[in-house]
N, CA, C and O atoms as a Tripos MOL2 file, in Angstrom:
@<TRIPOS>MOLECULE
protein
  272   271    68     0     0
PROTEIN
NO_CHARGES

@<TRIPOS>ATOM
      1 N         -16.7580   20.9680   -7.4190 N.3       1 UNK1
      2 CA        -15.6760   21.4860   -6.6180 C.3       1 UNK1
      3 C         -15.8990   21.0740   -5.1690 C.2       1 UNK1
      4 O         -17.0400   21.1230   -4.7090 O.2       1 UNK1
      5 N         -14.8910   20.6800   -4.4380 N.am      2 UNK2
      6 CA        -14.8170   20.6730   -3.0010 C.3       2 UNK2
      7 C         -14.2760   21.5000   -2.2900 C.2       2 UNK2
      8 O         -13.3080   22.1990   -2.5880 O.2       2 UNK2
      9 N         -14.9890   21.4730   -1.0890 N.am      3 UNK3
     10 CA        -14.1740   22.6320   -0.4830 C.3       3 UNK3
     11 C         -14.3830   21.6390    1.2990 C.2       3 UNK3
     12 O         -15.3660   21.3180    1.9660 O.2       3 UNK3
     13 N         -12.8300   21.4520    1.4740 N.am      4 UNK4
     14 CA        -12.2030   21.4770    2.7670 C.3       4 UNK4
     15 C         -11.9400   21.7150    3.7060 C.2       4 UNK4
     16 O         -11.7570   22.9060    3.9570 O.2       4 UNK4
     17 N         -11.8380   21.1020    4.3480 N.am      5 UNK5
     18 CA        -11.2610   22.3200    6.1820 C.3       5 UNK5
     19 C          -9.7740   20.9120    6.5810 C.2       5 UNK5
     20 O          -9.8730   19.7350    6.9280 O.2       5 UNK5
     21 N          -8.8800   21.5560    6.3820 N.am      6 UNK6
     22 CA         -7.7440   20.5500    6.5870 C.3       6 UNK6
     23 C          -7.8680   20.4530    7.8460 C.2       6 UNK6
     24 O          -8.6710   21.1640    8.4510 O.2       6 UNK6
     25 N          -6.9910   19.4380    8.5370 N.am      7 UNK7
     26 CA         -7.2580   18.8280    9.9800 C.3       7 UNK7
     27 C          -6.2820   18.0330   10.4390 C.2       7 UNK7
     28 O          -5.9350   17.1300    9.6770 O.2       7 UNK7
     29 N          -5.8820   18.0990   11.2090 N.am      8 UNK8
     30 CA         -4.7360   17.5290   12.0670 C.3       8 UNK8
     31 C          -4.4370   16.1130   12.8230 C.2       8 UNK8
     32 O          -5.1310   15.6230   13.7130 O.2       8 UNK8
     33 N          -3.2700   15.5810   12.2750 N.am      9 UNK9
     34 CA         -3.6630   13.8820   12.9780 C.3       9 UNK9
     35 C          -3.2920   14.1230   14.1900 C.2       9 UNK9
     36 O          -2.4650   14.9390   14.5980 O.2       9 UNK9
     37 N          -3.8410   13.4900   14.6690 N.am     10 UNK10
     38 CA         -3.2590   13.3660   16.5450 C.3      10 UNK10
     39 C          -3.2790   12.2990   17.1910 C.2      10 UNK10
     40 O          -2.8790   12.2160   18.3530 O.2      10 UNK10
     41 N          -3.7950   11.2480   16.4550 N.am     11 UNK11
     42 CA         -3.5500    9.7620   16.8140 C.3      11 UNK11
     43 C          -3.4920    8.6500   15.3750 C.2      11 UNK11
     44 O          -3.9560    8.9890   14.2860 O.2      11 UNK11
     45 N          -3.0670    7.7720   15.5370 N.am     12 UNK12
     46 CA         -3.4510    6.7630   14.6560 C.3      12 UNK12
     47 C          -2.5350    5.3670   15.3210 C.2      12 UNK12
     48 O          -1.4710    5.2340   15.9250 O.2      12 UNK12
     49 N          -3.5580    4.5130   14.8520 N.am     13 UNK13
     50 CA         -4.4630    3.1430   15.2610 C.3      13 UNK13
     51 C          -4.0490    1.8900   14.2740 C.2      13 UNK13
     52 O          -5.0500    1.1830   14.1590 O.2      13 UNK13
     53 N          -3.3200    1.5350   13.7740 N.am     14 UNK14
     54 CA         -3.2430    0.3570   12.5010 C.3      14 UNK14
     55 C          -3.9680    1.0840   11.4780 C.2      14 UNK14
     56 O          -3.0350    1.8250   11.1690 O.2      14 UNK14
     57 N          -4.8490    1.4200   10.7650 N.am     15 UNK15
     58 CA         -5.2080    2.3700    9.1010 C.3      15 UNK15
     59 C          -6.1820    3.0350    9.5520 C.2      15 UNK15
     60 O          -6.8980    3.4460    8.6390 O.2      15 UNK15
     61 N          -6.5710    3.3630   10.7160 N.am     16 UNK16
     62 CA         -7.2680    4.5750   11.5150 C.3      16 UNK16
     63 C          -6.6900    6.1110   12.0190 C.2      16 UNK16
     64 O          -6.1530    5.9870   13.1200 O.2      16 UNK16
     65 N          -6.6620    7.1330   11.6550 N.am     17 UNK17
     66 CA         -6.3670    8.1150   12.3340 C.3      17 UNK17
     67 C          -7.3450    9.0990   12.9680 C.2      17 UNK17
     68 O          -8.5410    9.2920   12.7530 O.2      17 UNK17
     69 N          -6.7200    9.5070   13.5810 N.am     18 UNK18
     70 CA         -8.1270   10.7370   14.7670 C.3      18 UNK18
     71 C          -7.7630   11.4770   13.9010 C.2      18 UNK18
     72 O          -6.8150   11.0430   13.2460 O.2      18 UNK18
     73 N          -8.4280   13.1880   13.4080 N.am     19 UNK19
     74 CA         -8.0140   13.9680   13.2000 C.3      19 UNK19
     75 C          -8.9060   15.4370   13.7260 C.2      19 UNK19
     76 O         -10.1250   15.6050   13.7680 O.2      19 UNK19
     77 N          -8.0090   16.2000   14.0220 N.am     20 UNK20
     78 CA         -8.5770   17.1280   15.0260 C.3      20 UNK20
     79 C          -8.8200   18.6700   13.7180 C.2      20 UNK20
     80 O          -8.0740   19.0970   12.8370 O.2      20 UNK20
     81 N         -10.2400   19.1180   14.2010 N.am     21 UNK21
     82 CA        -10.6490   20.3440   13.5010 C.3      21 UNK21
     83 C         -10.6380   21.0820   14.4700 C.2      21 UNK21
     84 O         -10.2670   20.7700   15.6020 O.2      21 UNK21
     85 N         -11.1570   22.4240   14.0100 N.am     22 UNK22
     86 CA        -11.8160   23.6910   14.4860 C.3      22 UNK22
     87 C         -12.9180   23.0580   15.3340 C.2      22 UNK22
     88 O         -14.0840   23.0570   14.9420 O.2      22 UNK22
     89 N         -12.5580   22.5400   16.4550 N.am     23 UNK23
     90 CA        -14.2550   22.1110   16.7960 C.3      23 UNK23
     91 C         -14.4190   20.8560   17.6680 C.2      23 UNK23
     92 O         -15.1490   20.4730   18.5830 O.2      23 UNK23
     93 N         -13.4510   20.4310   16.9870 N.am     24 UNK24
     94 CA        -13.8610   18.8870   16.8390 C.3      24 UNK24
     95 C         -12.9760   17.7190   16.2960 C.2      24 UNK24
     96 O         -12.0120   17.8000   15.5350 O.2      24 UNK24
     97 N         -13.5890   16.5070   16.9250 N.am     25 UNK25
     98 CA        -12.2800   15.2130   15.9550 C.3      25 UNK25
     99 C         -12.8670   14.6190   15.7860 C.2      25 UNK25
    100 O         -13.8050   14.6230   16.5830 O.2      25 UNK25
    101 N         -12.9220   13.6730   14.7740 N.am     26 UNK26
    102 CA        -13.0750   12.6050   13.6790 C.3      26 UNK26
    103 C         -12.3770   11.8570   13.0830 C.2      26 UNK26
    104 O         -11.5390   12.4230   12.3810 O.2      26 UNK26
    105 N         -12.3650   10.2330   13.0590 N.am     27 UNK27
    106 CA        -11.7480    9.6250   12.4670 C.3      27 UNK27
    107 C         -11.6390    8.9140   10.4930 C.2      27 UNK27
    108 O         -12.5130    8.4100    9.7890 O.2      27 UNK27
    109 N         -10.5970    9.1270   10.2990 N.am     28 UNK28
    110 CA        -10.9670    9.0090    8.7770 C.3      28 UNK28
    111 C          -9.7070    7.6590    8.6120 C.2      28 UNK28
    112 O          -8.7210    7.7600    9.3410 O.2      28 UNK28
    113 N          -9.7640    6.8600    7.9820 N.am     29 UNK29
    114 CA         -9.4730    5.6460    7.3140 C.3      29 UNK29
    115 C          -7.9010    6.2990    6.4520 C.2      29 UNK29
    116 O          -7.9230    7.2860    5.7160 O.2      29 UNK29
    117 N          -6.7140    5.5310    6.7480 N.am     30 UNK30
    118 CA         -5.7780    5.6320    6.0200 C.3      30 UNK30
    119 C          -5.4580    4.2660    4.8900 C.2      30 UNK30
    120 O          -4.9370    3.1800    5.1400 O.2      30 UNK30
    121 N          -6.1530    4.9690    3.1990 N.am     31 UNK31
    122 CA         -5.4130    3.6670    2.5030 C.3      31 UNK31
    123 C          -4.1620    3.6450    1.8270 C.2      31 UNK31
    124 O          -3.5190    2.7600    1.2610 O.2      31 UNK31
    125 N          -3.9900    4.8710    2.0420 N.am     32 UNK32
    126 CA         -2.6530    4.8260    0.6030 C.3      32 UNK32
    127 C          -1.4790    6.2910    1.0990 C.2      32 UNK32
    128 O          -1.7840    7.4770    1.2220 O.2      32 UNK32
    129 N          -0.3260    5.7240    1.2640 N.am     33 UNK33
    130 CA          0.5930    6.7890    1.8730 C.3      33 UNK33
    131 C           1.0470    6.2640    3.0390 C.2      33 UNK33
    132 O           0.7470    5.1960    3.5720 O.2      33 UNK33
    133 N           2.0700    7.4230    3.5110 N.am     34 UNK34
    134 CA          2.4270    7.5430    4.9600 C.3      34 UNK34
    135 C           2.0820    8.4850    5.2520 C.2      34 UNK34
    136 O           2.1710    9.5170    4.5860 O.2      34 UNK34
    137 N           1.4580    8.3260    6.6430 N.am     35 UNK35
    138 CA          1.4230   10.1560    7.6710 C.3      35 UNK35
    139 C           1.7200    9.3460    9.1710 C.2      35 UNK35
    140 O           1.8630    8.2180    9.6430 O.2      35 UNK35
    141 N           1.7090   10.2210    9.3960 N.am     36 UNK36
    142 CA          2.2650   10.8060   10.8880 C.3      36 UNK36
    143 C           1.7970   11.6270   12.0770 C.2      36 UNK36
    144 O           1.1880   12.5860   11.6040 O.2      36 UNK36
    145 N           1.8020   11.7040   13.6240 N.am     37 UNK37
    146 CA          1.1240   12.5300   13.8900 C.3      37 UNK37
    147 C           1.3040   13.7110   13.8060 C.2      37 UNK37
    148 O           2.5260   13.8100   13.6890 O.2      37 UNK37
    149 N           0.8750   14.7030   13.7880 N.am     38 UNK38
    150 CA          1.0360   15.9130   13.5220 C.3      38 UNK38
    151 C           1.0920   16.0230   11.7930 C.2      38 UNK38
    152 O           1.6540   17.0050   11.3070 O.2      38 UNK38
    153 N           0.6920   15.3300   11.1960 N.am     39 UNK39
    154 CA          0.3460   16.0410    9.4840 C.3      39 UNK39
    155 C          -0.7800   16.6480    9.5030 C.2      39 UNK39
    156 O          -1.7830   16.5810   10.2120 O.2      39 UNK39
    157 N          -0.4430   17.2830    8.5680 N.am     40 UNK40
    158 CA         -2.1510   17.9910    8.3980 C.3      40 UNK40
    159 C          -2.2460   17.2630    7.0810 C.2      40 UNK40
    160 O          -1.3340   16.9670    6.3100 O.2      40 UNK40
    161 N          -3.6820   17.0110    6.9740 N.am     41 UNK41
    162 CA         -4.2250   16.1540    5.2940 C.3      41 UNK41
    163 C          -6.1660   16.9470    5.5180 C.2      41 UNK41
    164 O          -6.8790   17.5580    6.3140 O.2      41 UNK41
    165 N          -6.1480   16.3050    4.0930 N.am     42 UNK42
    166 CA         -7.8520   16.5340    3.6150 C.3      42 UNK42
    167 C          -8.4340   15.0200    3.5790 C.2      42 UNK42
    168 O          -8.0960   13.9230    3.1370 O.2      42 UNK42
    169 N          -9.2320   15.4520    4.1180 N.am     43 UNK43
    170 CA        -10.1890   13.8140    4.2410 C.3      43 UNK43
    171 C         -11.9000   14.0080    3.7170 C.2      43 UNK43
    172 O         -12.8280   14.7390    4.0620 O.2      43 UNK43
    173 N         -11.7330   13.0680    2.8410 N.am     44 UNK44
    174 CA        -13.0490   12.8790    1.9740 C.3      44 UNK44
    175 C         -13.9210   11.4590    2.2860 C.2      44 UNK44
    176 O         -13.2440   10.4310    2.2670 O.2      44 UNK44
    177 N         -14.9060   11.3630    2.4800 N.am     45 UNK45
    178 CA        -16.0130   10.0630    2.9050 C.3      45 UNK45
    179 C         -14.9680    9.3660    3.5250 C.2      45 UNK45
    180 O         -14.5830    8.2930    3.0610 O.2      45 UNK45
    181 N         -14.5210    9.8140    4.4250 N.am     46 UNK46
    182 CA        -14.0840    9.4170    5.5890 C.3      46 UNK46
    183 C         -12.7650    8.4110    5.4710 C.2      46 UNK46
    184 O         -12.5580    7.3410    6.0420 O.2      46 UNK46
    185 N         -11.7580    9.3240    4.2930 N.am     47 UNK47
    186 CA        -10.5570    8.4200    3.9700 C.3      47 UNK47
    187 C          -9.4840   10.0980    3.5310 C.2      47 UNK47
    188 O          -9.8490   11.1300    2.9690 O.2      47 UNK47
    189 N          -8.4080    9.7800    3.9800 N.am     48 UNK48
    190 CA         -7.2350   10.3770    4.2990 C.3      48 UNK48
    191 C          -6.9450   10.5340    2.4160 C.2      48 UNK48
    192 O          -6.6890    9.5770    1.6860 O.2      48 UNK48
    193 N          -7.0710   11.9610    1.9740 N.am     49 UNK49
    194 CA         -6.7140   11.8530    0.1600 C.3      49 UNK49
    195 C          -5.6440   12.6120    0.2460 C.2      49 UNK49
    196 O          -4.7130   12.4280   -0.5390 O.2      49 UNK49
    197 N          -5.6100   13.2540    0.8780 N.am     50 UNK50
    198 CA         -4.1620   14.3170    0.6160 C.3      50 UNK50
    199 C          -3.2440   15.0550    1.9470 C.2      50 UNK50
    200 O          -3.9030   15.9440    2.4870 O.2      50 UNK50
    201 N          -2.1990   14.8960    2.4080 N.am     51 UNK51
    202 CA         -1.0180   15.5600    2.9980 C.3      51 UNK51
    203 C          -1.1370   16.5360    2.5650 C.2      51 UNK51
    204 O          -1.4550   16.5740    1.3760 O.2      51 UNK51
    205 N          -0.8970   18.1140    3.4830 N.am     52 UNK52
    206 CA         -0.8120   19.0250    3.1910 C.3      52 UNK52
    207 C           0.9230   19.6020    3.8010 C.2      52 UNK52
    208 O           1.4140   18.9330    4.7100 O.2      52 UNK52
    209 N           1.5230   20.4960    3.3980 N.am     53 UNK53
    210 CA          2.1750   21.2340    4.4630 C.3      53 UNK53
    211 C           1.7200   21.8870    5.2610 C.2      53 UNK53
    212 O           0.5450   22.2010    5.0660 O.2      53 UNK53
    213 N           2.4250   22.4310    6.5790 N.am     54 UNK54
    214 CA          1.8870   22.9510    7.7000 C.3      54 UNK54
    215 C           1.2700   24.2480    7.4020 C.2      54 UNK54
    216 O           0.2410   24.7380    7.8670 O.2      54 UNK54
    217 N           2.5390   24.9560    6.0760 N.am     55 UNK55
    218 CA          1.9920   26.3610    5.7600 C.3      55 UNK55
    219 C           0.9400   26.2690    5.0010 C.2      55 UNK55
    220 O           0.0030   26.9400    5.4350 O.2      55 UNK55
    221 N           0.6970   25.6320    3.9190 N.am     56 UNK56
    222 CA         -0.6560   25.4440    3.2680 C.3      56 UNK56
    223 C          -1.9340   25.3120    4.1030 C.2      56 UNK56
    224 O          -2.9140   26.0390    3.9420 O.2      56 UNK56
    225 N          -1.8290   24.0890    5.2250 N.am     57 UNK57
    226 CA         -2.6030   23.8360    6.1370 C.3      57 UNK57
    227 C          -3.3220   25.4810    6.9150 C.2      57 UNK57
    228 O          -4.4870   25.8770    6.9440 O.2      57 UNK57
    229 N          -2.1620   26.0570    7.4120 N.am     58 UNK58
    230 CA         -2.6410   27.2990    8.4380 C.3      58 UNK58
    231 C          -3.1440   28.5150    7.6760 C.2      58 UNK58
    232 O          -3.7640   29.5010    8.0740 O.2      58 UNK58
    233 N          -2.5700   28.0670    6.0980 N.am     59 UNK59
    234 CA         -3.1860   29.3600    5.5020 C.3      59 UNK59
    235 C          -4.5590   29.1060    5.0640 C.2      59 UNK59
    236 O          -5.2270   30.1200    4.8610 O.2      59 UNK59
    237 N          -5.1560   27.9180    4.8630 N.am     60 UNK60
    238 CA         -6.7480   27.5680    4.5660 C.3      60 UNK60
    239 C          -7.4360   27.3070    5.3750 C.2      60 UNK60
    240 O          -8.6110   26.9860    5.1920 O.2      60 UNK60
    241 N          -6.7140   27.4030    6.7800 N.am     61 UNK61
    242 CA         -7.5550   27.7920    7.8480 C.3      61 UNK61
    243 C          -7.9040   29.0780    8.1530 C.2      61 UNK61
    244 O          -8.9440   29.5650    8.5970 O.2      61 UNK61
    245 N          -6.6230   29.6410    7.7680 N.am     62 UNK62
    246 CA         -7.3190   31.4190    7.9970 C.3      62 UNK62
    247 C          -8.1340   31.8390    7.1800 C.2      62 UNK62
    248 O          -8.8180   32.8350    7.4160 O.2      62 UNK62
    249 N          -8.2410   30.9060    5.6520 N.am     63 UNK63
    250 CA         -8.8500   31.5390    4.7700 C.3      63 UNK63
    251 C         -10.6340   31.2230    5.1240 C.2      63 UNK63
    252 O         -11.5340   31.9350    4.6790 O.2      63 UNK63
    253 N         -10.8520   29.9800    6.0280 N.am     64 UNK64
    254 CA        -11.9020   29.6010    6.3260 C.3      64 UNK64
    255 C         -12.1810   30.4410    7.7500 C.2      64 UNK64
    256 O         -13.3580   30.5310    8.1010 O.2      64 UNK64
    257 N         -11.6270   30.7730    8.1970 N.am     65 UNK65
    258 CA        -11.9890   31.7000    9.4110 C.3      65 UNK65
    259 C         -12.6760   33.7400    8.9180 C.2      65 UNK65
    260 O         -13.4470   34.6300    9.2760 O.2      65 UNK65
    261 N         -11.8160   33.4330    8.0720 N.am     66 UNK66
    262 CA        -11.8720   34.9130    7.5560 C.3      66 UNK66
    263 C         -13.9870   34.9910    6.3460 C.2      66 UNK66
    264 O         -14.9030   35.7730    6.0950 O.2      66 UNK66
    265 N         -13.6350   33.8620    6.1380 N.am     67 UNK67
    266 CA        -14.9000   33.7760    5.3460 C.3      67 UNK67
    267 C         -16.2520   33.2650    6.7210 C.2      67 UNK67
    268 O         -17.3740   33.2260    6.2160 O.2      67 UNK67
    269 N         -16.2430   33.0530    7.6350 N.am     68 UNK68
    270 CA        -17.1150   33.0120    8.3380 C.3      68 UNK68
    271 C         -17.7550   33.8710    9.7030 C.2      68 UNK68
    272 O         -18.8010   33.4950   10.2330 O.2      68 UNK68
@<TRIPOS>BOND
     1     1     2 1
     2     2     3 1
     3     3     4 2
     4     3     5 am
     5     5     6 1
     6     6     7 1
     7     7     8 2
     8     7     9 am
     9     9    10 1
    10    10    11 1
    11    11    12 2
    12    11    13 am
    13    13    14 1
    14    14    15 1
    15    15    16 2
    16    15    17 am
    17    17    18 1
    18    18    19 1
    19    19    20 2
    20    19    21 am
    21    21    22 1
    22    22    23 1
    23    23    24 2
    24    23    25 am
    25    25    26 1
    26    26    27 1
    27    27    28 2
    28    27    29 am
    29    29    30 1
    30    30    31 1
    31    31    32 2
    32    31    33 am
    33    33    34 1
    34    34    35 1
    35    35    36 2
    36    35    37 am
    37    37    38 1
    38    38    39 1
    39    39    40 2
    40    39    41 am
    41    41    42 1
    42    42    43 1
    43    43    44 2
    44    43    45 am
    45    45    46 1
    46    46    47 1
    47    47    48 2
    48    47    49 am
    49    49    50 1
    50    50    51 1
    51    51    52 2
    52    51    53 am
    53    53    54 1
    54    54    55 1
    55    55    56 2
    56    55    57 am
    57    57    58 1
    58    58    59 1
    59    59    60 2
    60    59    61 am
    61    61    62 1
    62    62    63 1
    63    63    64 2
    64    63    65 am
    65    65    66 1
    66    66    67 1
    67    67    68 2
    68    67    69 am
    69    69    70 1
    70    70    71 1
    71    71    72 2
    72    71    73 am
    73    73    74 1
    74    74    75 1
    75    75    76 2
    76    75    77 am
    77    77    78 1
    78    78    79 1
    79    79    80 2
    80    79    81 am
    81    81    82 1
    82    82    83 1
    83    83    84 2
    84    83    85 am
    85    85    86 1
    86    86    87 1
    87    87    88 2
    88    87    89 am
    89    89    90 1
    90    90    91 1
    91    91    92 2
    92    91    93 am
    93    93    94 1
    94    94    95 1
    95    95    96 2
    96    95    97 am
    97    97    98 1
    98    98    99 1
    99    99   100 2
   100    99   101 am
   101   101   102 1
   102   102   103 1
   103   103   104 2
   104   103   105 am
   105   105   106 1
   106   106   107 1
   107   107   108 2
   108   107   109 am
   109   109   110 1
   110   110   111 1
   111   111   112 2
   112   111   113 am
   113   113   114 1
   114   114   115 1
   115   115   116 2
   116   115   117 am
   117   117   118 1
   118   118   119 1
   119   119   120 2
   120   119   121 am
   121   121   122 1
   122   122   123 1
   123   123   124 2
   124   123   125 am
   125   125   126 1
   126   126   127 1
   127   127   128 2
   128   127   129 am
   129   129   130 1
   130   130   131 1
   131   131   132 2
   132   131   133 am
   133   133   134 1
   134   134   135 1
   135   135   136 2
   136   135   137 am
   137   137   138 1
   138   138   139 1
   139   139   140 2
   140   139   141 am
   141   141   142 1
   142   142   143 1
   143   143   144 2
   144   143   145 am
   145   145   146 1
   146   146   147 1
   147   147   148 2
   148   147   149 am
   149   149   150 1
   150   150   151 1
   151   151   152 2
   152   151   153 am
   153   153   154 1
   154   154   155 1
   155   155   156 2
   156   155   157 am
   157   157   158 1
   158   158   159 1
   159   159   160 2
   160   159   161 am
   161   161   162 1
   162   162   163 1
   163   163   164 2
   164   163   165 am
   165   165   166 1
   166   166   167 1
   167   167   168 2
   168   167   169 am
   169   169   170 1
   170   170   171 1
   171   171   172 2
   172   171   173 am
   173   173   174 1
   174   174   175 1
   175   175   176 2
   176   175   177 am
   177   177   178 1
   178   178   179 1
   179   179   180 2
   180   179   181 am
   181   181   182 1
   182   182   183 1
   183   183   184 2
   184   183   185 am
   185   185   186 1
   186   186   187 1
   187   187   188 2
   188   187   189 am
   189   189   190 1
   190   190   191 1
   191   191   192 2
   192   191   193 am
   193   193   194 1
   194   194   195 1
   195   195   196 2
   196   195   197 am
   197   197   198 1
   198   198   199 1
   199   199   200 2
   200   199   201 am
   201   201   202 1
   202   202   203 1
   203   203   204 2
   204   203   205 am
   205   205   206 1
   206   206   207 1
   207   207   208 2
   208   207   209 am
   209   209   210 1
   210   210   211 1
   211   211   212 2
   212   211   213 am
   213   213   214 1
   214   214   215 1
   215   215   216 2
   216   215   217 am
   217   217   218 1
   218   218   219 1
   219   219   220 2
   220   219   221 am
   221   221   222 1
   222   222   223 1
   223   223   224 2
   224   223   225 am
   225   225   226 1
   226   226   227 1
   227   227   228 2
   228   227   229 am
   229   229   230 1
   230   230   231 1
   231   231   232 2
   232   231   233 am
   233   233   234 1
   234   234   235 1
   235   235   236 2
   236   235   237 am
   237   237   238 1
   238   238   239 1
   239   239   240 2
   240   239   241 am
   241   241   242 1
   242   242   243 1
   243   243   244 2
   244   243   245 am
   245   245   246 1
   246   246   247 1
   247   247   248 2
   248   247   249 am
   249   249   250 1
   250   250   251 1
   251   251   252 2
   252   251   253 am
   253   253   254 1
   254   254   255 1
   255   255   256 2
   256   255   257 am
   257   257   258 1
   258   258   259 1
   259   259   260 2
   260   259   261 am
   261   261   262 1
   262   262   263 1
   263   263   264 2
   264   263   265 am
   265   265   266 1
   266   266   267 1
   267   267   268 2
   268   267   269 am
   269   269   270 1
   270   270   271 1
   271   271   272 2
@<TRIPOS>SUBSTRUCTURE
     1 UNK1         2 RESIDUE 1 A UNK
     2 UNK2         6 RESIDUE 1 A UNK
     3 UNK3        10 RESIDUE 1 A UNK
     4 UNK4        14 RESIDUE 1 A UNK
     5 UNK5        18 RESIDUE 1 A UNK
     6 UNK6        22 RESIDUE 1 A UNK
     7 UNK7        26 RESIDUE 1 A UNK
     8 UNK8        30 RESIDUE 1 A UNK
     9 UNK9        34 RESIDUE 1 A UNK
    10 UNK10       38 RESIDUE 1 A UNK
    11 UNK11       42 RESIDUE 1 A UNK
    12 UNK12       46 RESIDUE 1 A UNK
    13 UNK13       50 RESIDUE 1 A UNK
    14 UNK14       54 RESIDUE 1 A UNK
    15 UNK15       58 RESIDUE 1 A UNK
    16 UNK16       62 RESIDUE 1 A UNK
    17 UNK17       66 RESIDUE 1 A UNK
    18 UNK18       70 RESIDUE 1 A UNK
    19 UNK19       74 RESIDUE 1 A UNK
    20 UNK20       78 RESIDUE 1 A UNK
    21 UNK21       82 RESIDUE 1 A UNK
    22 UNK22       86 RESIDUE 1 A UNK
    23 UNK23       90 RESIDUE 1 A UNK
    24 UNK24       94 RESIDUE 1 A UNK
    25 UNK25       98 RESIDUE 1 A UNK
    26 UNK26      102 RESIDUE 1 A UNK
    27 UNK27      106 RESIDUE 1 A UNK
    28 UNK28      110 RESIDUE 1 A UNK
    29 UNK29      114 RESIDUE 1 A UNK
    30 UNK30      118 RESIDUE 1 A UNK
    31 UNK31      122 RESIDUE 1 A UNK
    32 UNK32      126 RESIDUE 1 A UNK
    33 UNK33      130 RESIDUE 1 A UNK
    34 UNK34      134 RESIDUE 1 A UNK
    35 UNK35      138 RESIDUE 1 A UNK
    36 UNK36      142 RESIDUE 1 A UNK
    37 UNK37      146 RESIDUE 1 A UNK
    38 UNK38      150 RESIDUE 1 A UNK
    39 UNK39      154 RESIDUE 1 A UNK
    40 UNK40      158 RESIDUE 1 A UNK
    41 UNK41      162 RESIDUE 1 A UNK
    42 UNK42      166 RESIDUE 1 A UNK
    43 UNK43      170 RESIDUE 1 A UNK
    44 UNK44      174 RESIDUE 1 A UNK
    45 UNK45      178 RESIDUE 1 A UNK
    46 UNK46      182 RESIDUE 1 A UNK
    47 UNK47      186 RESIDUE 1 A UNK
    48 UNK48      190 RESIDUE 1 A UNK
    49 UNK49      194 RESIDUE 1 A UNK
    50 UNK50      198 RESIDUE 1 A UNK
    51 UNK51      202 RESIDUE 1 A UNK
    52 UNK52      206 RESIDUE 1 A UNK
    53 UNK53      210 RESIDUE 1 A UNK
    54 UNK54      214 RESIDUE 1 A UNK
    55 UNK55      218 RESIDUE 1 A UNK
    56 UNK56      222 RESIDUE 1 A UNK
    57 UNK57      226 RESIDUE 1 A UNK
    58 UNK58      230 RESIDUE 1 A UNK
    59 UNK59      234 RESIDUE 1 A UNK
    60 UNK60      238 RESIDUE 1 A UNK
    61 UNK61      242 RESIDUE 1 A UNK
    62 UNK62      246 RESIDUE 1 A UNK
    63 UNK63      250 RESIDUE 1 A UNK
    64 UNK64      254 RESIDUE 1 A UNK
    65 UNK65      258 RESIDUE 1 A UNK
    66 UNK66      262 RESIDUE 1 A UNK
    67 UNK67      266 RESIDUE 1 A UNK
    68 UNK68      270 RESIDUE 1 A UNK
């Protein structure tokens, strides 16, 4: 099982995007899809796997806030 912290694009570069956490930003590799700035997605070894909605997004952030 994985467990996530979704994260926010706020830039992207030709198949590079920034994406901004709780904390912090990091860039993860876009291969497959469209996004945009302002999506929220899950990023795994440092590649863009899944788009989230905004409400999904803010609710697994609270759920990760609430657990720490």
């Amino acid at each position: 099982m994985c467990m996530a912290i979704p994260g926010k694009i706020i830039k992207i570069e030709d198949d590079e995007a920034t994406i901004e956490y709780p904390g912090e930003q990091r860039t993860a590799k876009i291969v497959e899809g469209e996004f945009s700035i302002g999506d929220y997605v899950f990023v795994s070894a440092q590649i863009i796997v899944q788009k989230l909605s905004e409400e999904e997004a803010l609710a697994s952030l609270k759920e990760w806030e609430n657990a720490a």
